[in-house]
C-alpha positions as semicolon CSV with decimal commas, in nm:
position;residue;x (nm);y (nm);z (nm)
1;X;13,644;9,905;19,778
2;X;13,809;10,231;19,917
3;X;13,421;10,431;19,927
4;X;13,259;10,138;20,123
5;X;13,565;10,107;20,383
6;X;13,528;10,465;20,394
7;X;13,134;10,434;20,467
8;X;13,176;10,138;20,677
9;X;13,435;10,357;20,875
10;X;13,160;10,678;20,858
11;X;12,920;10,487;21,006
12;X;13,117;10,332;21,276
13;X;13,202;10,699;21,393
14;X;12,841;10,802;21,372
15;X;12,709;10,526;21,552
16;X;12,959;10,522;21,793
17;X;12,851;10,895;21,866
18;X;12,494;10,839;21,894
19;X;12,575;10,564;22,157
20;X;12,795;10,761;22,360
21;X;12,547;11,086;22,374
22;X;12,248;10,787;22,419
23;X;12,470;10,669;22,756
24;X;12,535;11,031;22,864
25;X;12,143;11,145;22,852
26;X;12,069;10,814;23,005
27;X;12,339;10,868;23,290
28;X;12,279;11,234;23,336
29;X;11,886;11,154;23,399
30;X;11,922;10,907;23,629
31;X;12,196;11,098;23,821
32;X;11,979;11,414;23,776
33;X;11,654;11,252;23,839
34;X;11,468;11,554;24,085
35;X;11,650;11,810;23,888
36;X;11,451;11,726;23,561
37;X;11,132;11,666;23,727
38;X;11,166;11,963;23,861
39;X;11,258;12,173;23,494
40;X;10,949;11,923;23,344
41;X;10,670;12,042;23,590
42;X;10,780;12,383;23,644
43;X;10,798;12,420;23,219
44;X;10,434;12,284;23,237
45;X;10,320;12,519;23,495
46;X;10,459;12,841;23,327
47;X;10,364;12,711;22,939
48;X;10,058;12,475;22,948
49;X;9,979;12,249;22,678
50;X;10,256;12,300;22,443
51;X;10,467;12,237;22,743
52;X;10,335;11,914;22,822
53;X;10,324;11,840;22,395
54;X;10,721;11,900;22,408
55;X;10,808;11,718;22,726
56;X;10,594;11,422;22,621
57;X;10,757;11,419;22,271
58;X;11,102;11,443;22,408
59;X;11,081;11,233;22,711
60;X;11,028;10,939;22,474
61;X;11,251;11,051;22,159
62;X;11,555;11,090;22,402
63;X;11,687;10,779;22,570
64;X;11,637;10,842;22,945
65;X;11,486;10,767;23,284
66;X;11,179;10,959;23,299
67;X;10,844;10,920;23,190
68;X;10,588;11,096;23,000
69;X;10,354;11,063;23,275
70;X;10,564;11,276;23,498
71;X;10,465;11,576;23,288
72;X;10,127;11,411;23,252
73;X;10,097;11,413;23,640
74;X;10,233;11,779;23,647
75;X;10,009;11,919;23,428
76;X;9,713;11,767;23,601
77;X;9,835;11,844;23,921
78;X;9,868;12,181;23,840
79;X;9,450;12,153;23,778
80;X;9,514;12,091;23,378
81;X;9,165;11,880;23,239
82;X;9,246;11,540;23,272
83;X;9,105;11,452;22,922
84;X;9,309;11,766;22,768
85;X;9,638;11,619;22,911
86;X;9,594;11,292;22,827
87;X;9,508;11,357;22,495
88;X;9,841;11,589;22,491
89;X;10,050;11,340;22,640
90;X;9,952;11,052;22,396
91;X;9,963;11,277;22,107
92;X;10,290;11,399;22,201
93;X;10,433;11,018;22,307
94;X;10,364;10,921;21,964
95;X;10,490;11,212;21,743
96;X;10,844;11,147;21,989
97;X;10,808;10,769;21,963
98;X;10,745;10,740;21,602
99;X;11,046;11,026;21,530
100;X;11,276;10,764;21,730
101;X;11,161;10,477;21,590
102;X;11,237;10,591;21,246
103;X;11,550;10,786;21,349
104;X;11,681;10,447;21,487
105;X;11,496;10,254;21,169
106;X;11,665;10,487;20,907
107;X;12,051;10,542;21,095
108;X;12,100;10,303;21,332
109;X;12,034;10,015;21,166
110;X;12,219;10,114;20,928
111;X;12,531;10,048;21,194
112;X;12,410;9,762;21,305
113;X;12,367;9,647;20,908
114;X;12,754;9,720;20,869
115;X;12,869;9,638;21,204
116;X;12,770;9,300;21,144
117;X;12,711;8,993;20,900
118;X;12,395;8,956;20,728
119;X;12,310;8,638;20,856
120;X;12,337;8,818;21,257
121;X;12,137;9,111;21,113
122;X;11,839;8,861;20,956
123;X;11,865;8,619;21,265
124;X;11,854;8,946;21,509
125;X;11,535;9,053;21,298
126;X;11,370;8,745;21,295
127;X;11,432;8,769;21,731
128;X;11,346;9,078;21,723
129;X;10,983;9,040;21,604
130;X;10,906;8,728;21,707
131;X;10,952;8,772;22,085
132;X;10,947;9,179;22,071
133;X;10,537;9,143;22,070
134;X;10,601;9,039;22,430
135;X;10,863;9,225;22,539
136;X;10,807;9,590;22,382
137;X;10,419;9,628;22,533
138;X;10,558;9,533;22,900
139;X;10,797;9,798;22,823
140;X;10,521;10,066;22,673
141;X;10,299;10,031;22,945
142;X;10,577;10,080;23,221
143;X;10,576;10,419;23,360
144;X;10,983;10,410;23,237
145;X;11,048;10,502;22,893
146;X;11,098;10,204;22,635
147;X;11,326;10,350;22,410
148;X;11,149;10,326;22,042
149;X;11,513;10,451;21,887
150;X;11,650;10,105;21,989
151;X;11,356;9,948;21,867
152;X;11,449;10,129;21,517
153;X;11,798;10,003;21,552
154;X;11,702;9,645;21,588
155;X;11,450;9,648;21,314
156;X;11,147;9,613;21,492
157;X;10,865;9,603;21,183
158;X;10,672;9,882;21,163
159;X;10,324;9,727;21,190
160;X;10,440;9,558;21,519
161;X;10,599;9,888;21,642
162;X;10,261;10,057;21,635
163;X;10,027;9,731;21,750
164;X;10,273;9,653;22,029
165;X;10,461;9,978;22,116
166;X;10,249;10,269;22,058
167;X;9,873;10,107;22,166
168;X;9,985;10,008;22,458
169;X;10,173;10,330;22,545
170;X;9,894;10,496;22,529
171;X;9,660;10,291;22,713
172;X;9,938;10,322;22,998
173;X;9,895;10,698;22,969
174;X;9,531;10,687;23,011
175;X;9,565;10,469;23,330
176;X;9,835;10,664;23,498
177;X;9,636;10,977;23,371
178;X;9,377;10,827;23,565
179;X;9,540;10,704;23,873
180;X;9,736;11,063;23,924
181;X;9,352;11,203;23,910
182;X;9,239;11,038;24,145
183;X;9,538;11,034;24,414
């Protein structure tokens, strides 16, 4: 009895953590807003295509206000090939999305699991993918990030994680890939 208080307790203080640093990146990017579009386009003008690859995965594996499609529209403001960044943008949205998704899936869920009584955590499932297949591609094809770590947390299947968060995520990027062009 003494381990699993101990591991209940563990991953309290864990998830607790990851919470608190979630709400500080989310409040430091929306007080911060210019300031990191500034560091995102300026990266992507000095670095190129990894550039954009990084920003795009960490813009959606970090809980915050800002988009992959700012770097998108950097880099093709800059004069990057429009096919070239979207390609890098989606490809880099996906490698962050899926890392959240199962960062969230493997720990934070875990919380949630211990935090609360089995019959919350299969109800909250059931919720979770029934109406998520509405909810999550509003959210994917917004130009604001739609947090696939939460997504994790709340076991969101996997199947409708990719057919409702990542499809339409990057259909969004081709649009606003496209719209940026031609602006």
């Amino acid at each position: 009895m003494k381990k699993s208080k101990r591991a209940r307790n563990f991953v309290k203080f864990v998830s607790v953590l990851i919470v608190l640093l979630m709400v500080a990146l989310t409040v430091y990017s929306f007080l911060n807003r210019g300031i990191l579009d500034d560091k995102v386009s300026s990266g992507i003008s000095n670095y190129g295509l990894s550039a954009l690859f990084v920003a795009s995965l960490l813009l959606d594996l970090i809980p915050q206000l800002i988009s992959p499609v700012v770097a998108m529209g950097a880099g093709i403001i800059i004069g990057m090939n429009i096919y070239v960044a979207i390609i890098t943008t989606i490809l880099g949205s996906a490698v962050g999305s899926l890392l959240g998704f199962f960062l969230g899936k493997k720990y934070l869920f875990d919380a949630v699991d211990v935090m609360s009584s089995k019959k919350s955590v299969k109800r909250l499932t059931y919720l979770t993918n029934r109406y998520g297949r509405v909810i999550v591609p509003l959210a994917a094809i917004s130009p604001l990030p739609y947090l696939p770590v939460l997504l994790g947390a709340i076991n969101f299947s996997k199947k409708n994680f990719l057919i409702y968060g990542l499809i339409p995520r990057a259909l969004s990027i081709v649009l606003f890939g496209y719209l940026i062009w031609l602006v």
